[in-house]
N, C-alpha and C positions, 0 to 999 in steps of 0.2 A: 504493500500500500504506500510505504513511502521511501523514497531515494534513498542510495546507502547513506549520502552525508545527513542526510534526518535519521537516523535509525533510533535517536536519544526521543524521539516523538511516541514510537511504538512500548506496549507491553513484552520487551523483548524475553525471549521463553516461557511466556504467560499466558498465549494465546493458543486455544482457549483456555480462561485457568479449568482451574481443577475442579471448581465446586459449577460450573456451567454445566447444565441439561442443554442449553441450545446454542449458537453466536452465529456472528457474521458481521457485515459490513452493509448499510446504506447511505444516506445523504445525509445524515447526521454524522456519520462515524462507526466507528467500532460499537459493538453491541455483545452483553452475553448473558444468558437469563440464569435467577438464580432459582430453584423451584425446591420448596420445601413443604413436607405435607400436601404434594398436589396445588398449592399454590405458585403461583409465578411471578418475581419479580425484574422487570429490566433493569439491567445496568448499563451504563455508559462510558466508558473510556475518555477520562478527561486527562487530556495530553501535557504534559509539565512546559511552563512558559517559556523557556530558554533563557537564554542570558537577557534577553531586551526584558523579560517580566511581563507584567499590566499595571496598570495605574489602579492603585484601587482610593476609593474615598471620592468624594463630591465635589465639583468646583462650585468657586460662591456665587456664580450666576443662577447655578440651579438650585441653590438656598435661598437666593432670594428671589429665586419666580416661586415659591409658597406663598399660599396668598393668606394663609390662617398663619395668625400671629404667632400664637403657644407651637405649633409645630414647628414655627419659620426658627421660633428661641431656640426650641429641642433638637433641632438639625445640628446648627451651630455652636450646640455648646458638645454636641457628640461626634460629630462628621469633621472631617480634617480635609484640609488640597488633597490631589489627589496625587497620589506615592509610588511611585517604580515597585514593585514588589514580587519577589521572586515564585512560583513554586517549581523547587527542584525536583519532585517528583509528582509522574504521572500517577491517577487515582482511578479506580472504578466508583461511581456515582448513583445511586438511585433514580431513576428517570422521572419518578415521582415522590410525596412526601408517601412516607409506610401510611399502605391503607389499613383498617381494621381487617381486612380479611389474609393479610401477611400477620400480625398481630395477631390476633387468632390463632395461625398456622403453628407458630410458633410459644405463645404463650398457653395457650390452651382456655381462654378469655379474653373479653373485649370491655374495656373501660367506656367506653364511649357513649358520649351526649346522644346520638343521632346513630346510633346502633339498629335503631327500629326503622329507619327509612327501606324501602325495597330497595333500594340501590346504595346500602350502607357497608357491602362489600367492600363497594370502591370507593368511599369517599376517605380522608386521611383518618386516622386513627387518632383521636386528641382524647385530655383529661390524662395525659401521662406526664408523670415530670422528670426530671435530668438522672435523678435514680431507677424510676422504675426503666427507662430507657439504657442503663448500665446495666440492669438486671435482663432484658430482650440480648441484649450481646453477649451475657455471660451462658444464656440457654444457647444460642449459636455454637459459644466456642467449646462449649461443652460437647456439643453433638458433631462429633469427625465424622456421622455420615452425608451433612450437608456440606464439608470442603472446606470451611470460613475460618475455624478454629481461632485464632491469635488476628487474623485480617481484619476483620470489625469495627467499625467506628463509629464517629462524627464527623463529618467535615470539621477543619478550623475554618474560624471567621474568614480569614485570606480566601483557602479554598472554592468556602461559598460564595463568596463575592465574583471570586473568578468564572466558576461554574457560570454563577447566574448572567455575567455582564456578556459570556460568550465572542468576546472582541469587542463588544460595545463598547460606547463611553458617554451613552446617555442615561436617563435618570430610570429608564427600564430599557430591558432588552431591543422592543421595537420600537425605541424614541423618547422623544422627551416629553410626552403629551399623552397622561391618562385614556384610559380606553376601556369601557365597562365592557370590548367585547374582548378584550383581550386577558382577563381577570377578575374573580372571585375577592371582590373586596364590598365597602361599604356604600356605595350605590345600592346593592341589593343583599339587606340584612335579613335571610330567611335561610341561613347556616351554611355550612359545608356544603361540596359540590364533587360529584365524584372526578377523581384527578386526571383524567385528559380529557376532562370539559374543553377545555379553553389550547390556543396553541403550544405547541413544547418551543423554545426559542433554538437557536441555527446550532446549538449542540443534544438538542433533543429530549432534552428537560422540559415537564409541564410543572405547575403551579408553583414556578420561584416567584411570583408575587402574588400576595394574595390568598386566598384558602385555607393556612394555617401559618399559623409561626413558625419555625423551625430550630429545634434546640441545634448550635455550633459545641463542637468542645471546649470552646477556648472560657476561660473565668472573664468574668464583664469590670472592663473600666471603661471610666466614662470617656479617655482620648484614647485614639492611639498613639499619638505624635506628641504625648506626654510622658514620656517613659518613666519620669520620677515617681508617678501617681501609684500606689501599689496597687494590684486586682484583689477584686473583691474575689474569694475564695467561696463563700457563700452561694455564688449567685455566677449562672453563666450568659455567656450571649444566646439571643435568637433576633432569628433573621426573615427577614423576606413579607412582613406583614400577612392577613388573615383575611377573613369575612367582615370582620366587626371592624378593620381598619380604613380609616381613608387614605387615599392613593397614597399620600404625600408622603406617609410613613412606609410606603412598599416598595419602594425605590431601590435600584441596586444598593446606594451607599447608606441605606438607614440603616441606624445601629441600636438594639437593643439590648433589655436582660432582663432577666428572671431568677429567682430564688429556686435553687437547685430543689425546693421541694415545693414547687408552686403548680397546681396543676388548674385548666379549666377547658372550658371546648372551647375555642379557637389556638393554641399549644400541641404542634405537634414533634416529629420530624424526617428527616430525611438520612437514611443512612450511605457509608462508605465502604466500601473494603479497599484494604492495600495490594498491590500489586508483587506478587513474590519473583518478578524482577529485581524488586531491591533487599531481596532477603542478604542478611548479613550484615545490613546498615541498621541503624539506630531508626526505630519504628517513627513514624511523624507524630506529632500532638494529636491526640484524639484517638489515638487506635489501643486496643486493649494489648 
């Protein structure tokens, strides 16, 4: 798929990993399913930045086209310029936030608000918080006959941002200008939606904004470009806004958190696995 001088792009000896029932390649990229208890969930192949990186973080022109005061404050007291930022390694990505019917598969129960809808299979899994979400990975890596073992994760905050911007460098994937047909947010407050309602952005990801929060692994401080400020230990990032949010907070660069035992229905997330490509390096943040 790509030229010898890219080959730092690919899951090199990874493909297909180990825990895929199916893969291949289309217009999005690399693909490889992970199927547990007859569930199936897509993964993505998110390819590591190179040395150029992405810019992650907000420019102040698009803090200050919010046109709501308290949001336009809460941008700018959390969102930084926007930063060259590496990811050295490529990742596998959930192509959606985990529905209740992965949850299920895997937990043997469903927490969930909106459990009872006919089409609550698919919609994300929310009412879970940053533990019970360590306890879904520790059932994975427990079970070597799903493949995951030690792989597992969170995205970190960088990661998700990356994922989500997919080369962008607007305030969502397809532009700078809100779109109720392009996401699951507070236009229409009548809950969860199942997760490829709306379109996946040019790396094949659905509901990075909008539909649910998404727990990151990283501990929540309020800058990044403040490294003096210690993280809150307590309480980690989520990402990507929900149902009940307005746009302004859904944005690639919006920065959130949550109290590692906070749960409600719009809280969900979205998981990782590592690529054993880099087996013998020091695991990335987030992975078990």
């Amino acid at each position: 798929m790509w030229p010898p001088d890219q080959a730092w792009r690919a899951p090199v000896g990874d493909f297909p990993p180990p825990w895929a029932s199916a893969w291949g390649d289309d217009p999005y990229g690399l693909w490889a399913d992970l199927t547990v208890n007859g569930i199936t969930q897509r993964m993505r192949w998110i390819e590591p930045s190179g040395p150029e990186g992405f810019l992650m973080g907000a420019p102040q022109a698009e803090r200050d086209a919010i046109t709501d005061t308290d949001f336009r404050k809460r941008a700018n007291e959390r969102e930084s310029e926007p930063t060259k930022t590496l990811i050295a390694e490529g990742f596998w990505l959930a192509d959606t936030p985990c529905t209740q019917a992965i949850w299920q598969a895997v937990m043997g129960a469903n927490p969930s608000d909106f459990k009872d809808k006919p089409d609550s299979a698919q919609r994300p899994v929310e009412q879970v918080n940053w533990e019970d979400v360590k306890k879904f990975f520790l059932r994975f890596a427990s079970s070597p006959e799903w493949g995951c073992e030690d792989r597992l994760g969170l995205p970190t905050e960088a990661q998700w941002e990356y994922a989500t911007r997919a080369g962008s460098r607007t305030a969502y994937w397809w532009g700078d200008d809100a779109n109720n047909a392009m996401a699951n947010w507070a236009d229409d407050q009548r809950g969860t939606t199942p997760v490829k309602r709306y379109p996946a952005n040019p790396w094949g990801l659905f509901d990075v904004h909008g539909n649910v929060w998404e727990w990151c692994a990283d501990p929540w401080r309020q800058r990044l470009d403040a490294q003096e400020v210690k993280s809150d230990q307590g309480a980690c990032v989520v990402r990507g806004g929900s149902w009940v949010t307005r746009p302004e907070r859904a944005r690639s660069a919006f920065r959130n958190g949550g109290g590692r035992g906070h749960r409600n229905r719009y809280l969900g997330f979205r998981f990782a696995l590592r690529s054993s490509s880099h087996q013998g390096v020091e695991p990335q943040q987030g992975f078990l």
